[in-house]
C-alpha positions in Angstrom: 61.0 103.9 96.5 62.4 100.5 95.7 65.3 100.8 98.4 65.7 102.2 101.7 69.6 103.2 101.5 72.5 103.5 99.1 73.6 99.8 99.7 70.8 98.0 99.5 69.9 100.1 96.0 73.7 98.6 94.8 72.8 95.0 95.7 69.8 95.0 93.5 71.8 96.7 90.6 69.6 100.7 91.0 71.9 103.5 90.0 70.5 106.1 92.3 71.3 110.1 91.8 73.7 110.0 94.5 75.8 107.2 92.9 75.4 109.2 89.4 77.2 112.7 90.6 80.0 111.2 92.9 80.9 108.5 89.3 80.9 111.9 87.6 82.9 113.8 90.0 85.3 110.8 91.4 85.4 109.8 87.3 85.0 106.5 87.8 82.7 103.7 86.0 79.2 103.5 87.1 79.2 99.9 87.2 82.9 99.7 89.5 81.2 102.3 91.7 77.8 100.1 92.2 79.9 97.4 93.4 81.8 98.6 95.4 78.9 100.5 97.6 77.4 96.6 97.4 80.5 95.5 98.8 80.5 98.3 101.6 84.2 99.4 100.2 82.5 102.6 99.2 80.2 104.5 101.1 77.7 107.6 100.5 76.8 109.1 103.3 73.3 110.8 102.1 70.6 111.0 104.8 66.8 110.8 102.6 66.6 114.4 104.6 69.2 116.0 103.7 67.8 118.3 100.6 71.0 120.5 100.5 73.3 117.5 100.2 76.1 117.6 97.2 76.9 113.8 97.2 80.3 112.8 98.4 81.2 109.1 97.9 84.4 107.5 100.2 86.3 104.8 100.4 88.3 102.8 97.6 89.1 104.2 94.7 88.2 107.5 95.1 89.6 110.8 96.4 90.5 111.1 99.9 88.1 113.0 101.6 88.6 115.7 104.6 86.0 116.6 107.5 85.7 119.5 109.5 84.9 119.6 113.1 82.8 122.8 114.9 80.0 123.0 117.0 79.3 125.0 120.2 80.5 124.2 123.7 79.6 125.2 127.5 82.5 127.7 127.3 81.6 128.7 123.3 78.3 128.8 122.7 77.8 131.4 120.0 75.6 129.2 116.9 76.4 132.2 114.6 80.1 132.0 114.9 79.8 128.1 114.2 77.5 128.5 111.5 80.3 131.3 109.8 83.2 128.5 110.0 80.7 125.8 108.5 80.4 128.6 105.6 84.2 129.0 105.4 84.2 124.7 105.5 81.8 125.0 102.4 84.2 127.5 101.0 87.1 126.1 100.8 85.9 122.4 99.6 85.7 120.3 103.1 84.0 117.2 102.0 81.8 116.8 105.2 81.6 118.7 108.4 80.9 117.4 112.0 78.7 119.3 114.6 80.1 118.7 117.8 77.6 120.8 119.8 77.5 119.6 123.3 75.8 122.0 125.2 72.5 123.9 125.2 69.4 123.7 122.5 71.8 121.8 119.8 68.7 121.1 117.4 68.0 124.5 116.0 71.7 125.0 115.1 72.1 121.1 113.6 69.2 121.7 111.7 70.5 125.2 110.1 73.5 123.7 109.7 72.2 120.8 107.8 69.9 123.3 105.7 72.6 125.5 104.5 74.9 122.5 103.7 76.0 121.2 100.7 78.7 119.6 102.6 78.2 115.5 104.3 77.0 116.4 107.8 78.4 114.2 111.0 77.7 114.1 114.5 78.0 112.5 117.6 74.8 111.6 119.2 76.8 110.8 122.5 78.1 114.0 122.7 74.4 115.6 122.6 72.6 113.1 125.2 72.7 115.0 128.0 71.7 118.5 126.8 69.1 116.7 124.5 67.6 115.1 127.8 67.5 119.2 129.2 70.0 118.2 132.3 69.4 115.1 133.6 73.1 113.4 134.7 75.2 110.8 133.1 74.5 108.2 135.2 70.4 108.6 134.7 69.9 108.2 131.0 68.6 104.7 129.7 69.5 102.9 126.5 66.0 104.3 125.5 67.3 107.8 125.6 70.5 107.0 124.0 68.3 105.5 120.7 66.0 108.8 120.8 69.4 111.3 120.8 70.2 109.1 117.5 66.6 109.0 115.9 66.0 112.9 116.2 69.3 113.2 114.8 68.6 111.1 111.6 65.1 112.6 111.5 67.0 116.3 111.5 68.6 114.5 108.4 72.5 114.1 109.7 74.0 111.7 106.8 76.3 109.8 109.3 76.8 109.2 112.7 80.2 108.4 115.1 78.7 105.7 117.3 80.9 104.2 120.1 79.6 100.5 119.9 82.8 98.6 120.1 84.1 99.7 123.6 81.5 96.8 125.3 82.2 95.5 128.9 85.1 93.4 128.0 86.9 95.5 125.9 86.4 98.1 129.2 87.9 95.8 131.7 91.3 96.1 129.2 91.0 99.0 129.4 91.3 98.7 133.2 93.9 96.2 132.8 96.3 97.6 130.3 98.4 100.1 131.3 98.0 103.0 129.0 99.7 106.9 129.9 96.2 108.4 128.6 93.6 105.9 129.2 90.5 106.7 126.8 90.9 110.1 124.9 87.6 110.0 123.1 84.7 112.4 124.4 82.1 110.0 123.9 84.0 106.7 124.5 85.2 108.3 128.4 81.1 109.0 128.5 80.1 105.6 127.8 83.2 104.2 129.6 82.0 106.2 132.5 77.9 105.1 131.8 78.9 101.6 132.1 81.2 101.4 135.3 78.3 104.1 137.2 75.3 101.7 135.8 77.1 98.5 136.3 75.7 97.6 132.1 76.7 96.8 128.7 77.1 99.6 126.7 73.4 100.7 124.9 75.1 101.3 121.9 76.7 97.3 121.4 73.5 95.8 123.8 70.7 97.0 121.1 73.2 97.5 117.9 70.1 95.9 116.0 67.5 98.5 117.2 70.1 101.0 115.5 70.7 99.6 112.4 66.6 99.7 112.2 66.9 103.9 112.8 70.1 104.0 110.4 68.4 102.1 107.7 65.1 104.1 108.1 66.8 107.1 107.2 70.0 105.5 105.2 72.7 107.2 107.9 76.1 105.7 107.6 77.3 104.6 111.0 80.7 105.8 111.7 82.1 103.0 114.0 83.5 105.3 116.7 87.1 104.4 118.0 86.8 104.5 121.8 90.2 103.0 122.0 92.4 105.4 119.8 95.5 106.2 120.8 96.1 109.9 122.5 99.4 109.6 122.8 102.0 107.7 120.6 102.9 105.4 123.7 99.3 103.6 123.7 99.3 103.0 120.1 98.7 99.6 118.9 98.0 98.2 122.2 95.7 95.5 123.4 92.8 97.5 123.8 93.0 99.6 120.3 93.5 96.2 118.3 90.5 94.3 120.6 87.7 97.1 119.8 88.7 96.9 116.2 88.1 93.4 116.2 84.6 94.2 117.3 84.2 97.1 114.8 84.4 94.6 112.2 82.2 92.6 113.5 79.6 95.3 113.9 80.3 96.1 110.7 79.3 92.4 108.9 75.9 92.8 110.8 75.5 96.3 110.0 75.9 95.0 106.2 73.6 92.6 106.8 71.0 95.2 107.1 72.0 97.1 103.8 73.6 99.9 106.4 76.5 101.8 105.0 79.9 102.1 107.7 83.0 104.1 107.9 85.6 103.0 110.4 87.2 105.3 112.8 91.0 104.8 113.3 93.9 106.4 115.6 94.9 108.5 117.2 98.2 109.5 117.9 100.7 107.3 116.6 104.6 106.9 116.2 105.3 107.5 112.4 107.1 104.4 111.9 103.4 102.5 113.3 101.4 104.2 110.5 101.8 101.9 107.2 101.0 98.7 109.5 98.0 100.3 111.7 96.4 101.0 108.5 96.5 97.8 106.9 95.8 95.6 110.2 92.3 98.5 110.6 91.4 98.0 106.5 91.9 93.6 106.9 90.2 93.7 110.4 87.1 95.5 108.9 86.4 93.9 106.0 88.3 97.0 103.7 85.4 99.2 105.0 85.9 102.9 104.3 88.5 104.2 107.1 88.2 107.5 108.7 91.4 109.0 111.2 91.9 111.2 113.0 95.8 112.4 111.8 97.8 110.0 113.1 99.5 112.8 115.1 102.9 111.6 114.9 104.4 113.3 118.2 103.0 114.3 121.4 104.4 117.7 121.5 103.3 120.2 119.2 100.8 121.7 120.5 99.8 124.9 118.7 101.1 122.9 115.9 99.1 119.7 115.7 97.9 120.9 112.3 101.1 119.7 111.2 101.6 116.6 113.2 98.5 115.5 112.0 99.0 116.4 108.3 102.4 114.4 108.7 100.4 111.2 109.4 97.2 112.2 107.4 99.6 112.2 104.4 100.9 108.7 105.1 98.2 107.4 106.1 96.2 108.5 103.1 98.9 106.9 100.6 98.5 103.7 102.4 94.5 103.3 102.1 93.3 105.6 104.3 89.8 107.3 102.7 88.9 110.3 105.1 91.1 112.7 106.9 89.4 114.4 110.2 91.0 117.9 110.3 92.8 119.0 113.0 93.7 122.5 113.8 96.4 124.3 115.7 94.0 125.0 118.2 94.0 120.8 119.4 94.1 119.9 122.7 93.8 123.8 123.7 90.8 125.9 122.7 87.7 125.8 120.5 88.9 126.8 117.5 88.9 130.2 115.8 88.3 130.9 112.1 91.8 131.3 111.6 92.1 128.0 113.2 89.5 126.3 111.1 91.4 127.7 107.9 94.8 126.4 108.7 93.4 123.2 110.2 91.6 122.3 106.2 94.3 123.7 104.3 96.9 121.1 106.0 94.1 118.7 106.2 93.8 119.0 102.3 97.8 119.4 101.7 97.6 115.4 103.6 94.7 113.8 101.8 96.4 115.7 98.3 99.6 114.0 98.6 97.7 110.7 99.4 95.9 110.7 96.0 98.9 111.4 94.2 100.6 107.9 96.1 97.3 106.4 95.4 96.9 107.3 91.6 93.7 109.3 92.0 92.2 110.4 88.9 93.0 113.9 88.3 95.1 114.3 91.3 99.1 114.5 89.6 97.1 116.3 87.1 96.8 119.5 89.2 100.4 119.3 90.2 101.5 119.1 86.5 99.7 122.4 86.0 101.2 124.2 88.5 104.3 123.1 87.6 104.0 124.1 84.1 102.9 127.4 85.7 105.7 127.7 87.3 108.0 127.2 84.5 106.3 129.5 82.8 106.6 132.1 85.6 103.0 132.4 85.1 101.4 133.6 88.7 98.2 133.9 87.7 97.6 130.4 86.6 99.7 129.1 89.6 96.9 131.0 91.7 94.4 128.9 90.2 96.0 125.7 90.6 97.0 126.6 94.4 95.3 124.4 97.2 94.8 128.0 99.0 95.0 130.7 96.8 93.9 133.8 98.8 97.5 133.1 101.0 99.4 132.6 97.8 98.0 135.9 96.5 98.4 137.7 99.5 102.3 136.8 99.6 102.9 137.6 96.3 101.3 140.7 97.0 103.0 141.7 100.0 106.2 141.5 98.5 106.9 143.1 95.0 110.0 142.4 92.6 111.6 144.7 90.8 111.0 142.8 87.8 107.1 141.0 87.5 108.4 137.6 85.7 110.8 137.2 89.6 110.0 137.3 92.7 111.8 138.3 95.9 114.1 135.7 96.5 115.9 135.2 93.4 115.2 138.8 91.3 116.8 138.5 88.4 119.1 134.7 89.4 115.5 133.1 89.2 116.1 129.4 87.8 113.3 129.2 85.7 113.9 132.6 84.0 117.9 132.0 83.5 116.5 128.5 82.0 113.9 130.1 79.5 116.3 132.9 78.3 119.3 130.4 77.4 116.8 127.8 75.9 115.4 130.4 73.9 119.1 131.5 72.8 118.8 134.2 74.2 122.1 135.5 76.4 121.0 136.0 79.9 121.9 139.0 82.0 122.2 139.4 85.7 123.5 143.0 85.7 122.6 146.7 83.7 
């Protein structure tokens, strides 16, 4: 092979098969496509293991693309039951899925789970450390074991990673400093917050960045620049110590170019709506217009049970403003593992967001869709809006559960339906509301 990963293949001018189906499918020029991977605006996330992989490119230009979080936990650990919602994931087009598994033998379900996938697979090597090192506590693993969780996960063929290497010693002590309601909200930032302060070190992740660029590169896994510092509430947002670890994300991310490794950067958080449009463009200039990857923005505190929506709020925003991946959230945030239902809900609104955002962005093919159902709709044609709909089975089963009187109405209007009044007159036709 005459590259080692998707980047370095678009420096020296190789269309690979990855970069072939995601011009197809994204329609855009080969050429356009190229350079942008070159330029790390694009990434592909396609571990050389990773047999099952349907390419997915992200970042500018292209459709915005949604994640889906599972995985099993000490309080959840039932594989088969995470396995099912990756299936459903599949299903119902996620773009990528993260395995979260934090507890127990993770490897036999990661590698299922990237065997039966289609979908770009994501984890968080922090996240399995402990259980990967059977047991032994926090405060005992080395930098070694850290860089052997992440090379048996690239070796398992994972296509890209969330690493937590901007949160070093100094950004840490503003954390101390700054005085935020939530502190640090992310799993595996708190862990190597907590790592540091108990070992009295640099964070593993920052101190030998350059032995894992080697792994990454080895493998061509797109690091996933891990946002310690998001906000979890909308009252830390755009503080001191979000703004100083971005500044080192994008300087991670020049030397991770460097090496021909792909990166996605990992953004907020919760956020007040009014913070969205300049977060966004201060995260894209700070890192170098690398692909961006958030988490919402939740746009209020107090929804839970609802945070499905919150997030789709900000997703949608956020999206239309550059944003290029949407992490799903479900109503289950902040509360439980989520159920299948959950999982559903959470990608449907997590698809409604990154939707809208193409159609602000001018995504090819995006208004498209809308101008179909619309016409559908017009038409009073249910079948066709069916196929058009971003969840069909619900659409269907509403329809269904409520029959009109007449088949071209529905419910609410019955015979005053707009669109039927409209295409009875325009047809000359005299309409009639009564028998």
């Amino acid at each position: 092979m005459q590259y080692k990963t998707q980047m370095e293949a678009a420096k020296k001018g190789i269309v690979t098969p990855q970069m072939t189906a995601v011009a197809e499918k994204e329609q855009i020029d080969i050429k356009l496509l190229m350079a942008r991977v070159a330029k790390g605006e694009i990434a592909i996330p396609a571990n050389k293991n990773h047999k099952s992989l349907a390419p997915a490119g992200i970042g500018l230009g292209l459709s915005t693309k949604i994640n889906v979080n599972l995985g099993v936990s000490n309080d959840c650990c039932i594989p088969e039951l995470e396995l099912e919602k990756a299936k459903m994931a599949v299903d119902m087009k996620a773009d990528a899925i993260m395995d979260l598994s934090c507890f127990g033998q993770t490897r036999p379900f990661r590698k299922q789970l990237i065997e039966l996938s289609p979908a770009v697979i994501g984890t968080v090597p922090m996240y399995d450390a402990v259980g990967f090192h059977h047991g032994r506590e926090l405060t005992d693993l080395t930098a070694k074991d850290f860089l052997d969780v992440v090379r048996a996960h690239a070796e398992d063929g994972v296509d890209f990673m969330t690493i937590h290497a901007g949160i070093n010693r100094s950004t840490a002590e503003r954390v101390k400093k700054t005085k935020r309601i939530t502190n640090i909200v992310s799993r595996g930032g708190s862990l190597l917050f907590a790592w540091m302060e108990m070992n009295n070190a640099e964070n593993p992740f920052y101190e030998y960045y350059d032995e894992l660029l080697e792994i990454c590169r080895e493998y061509d896994v797109t690091i996933s620049l891990g946002d310690a510092c998001r906000p979890g509430s909308v009252h830390d947002a755009t503080d001191a110590c979000q703004i100083e670890e971005l500044i080192v994300l994008g300087e991670l991310t020049l030397r991770a170019w460097e090496k021909d490794v792909q990166v996605m950067i990992e953004g907020p958080g919760h956020m007040a709506i009014n913070e969205i449009v300049a977060n966004i463009q201060l995260a894209k200039k700070l890192t170098h217009n690398a692909p961006l990857y958030v988490l919402g923005p939740l746009v209020t505190d107090i929804a839970p049970g609802y945070d499905h929506i919150t997030s789709a709020i900000g997703g949608a925003l956020a999206a239309s403003v550059g944003v290029d991946f949407l992490c799903y959230v479900t109503p289950a945030e902040h509360l439980r593992l989520p159920t299948l239902d959950d999982v559903r809900e959470g990608i449907i609104a997590s698809r409604i967001a990154a939707h809208a955002g193409d159609i602000a962005k001018g995504v090819p093919g995006a208004i498209e869709q809308d101008h179909a159902m619309s016409r559908a709709r017009c038409a009073i044609d249910y079948e066709t809006m069916f196929k058009y709909a971003i969840d069909p089975v619900k659409a269907r089963e509403y329809r269904a559960s409520a029959q009109p009187a007449e088949k071209d109405t529905c419910t609410m209007c019955g015979r005053m339906c707009a669109m039927k009044t409209m295409n009875t007159i325009l047809a000359g036709e005299k309409v009639v509301l009564k028998e």
